[in-house]
C-alpha positions in Angstrom: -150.8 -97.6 38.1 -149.6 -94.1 39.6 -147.5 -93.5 42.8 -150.9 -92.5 44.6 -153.2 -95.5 43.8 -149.9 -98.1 45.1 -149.9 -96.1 47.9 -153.4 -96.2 48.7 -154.0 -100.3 48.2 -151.1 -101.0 49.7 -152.6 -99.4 52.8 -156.2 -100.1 52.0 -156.5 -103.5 50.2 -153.0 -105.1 52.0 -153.6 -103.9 55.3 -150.4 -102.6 55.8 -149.5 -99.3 57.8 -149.0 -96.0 56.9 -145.9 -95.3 58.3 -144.5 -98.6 56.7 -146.0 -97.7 52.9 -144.4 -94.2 53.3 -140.9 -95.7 54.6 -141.2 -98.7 51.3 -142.3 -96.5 48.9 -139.8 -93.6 49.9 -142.7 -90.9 50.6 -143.9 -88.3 53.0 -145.8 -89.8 56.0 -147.9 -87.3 56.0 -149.1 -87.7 51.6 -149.3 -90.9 52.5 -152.3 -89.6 55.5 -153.7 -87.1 52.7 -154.0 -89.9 50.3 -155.8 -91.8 52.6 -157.9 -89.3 53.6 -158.8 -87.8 50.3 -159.7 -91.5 49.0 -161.7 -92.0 51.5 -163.6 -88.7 51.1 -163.7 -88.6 47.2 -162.9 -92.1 46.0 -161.2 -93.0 42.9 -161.3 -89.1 41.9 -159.4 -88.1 44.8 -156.2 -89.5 44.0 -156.0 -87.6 41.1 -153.1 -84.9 40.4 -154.0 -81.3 41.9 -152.8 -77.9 40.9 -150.0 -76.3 42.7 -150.9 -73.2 41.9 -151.8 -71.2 44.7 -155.2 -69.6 44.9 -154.3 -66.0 45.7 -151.2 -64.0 45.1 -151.2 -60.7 47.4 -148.1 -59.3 46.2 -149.7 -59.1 42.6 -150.3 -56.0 41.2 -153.8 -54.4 40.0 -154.2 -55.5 36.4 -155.1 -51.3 35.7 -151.0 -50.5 36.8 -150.1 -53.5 35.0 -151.3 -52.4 31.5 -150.5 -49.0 32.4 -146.4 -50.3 33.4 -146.8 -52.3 29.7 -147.6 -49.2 27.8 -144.8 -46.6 29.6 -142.0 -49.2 28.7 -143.5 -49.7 25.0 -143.6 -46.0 24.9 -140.0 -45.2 26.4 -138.7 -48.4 24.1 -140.3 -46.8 21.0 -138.7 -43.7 22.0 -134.9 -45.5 22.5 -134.9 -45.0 26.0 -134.1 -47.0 28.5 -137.1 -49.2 29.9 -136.3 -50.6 32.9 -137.6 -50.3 36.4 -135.6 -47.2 37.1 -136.5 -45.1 34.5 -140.3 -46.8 34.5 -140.5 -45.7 38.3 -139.3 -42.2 37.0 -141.7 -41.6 34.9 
């Protein structure tokens, strides 16, 4: 049984607060609220490990200047020059 179903019947099926599952088990008050709440929206399913990943990154880069980056430093390595960020900024 994983971390989040325990959780979740020990606050569901035992009756037993929230703040004293989070204290017992050794978790965040607050998962122990979004476990709660996502059960009880989704079920079973809900308990389930997400992705961390974030949804957006706005510090990346276009995927055009990317390829374009790529094919300068294959170009200066090719040519035995130096490739880093300095000379690729150069250039």
């Amino acid at each position: 049984m994983s971390l989040a179903r325990l959780v979740v019947t020990a606050v569901r099926i035992e009756g037993r607060t929230k703040a004293e599952v989070s204290r017992d088990y050794g978790v965040s008050p607050r998962w122990v609220y979004e476990l709660c709440r996502r059960f009880d929206s989704e079920g079973e399913t809900g308990l389930e490990p997400r992705s961390r990943r974030p949804r957006s990154s706005p510090q990346r880069i276009a995927e055009a200047l990317e390829d374009e980056i790529v094919e300068l430093r294959k170009a200066l390595a090719d040519e035995g020059l130096d490739a880093g960020a300095h000379t690729i900024a150069y250039h």
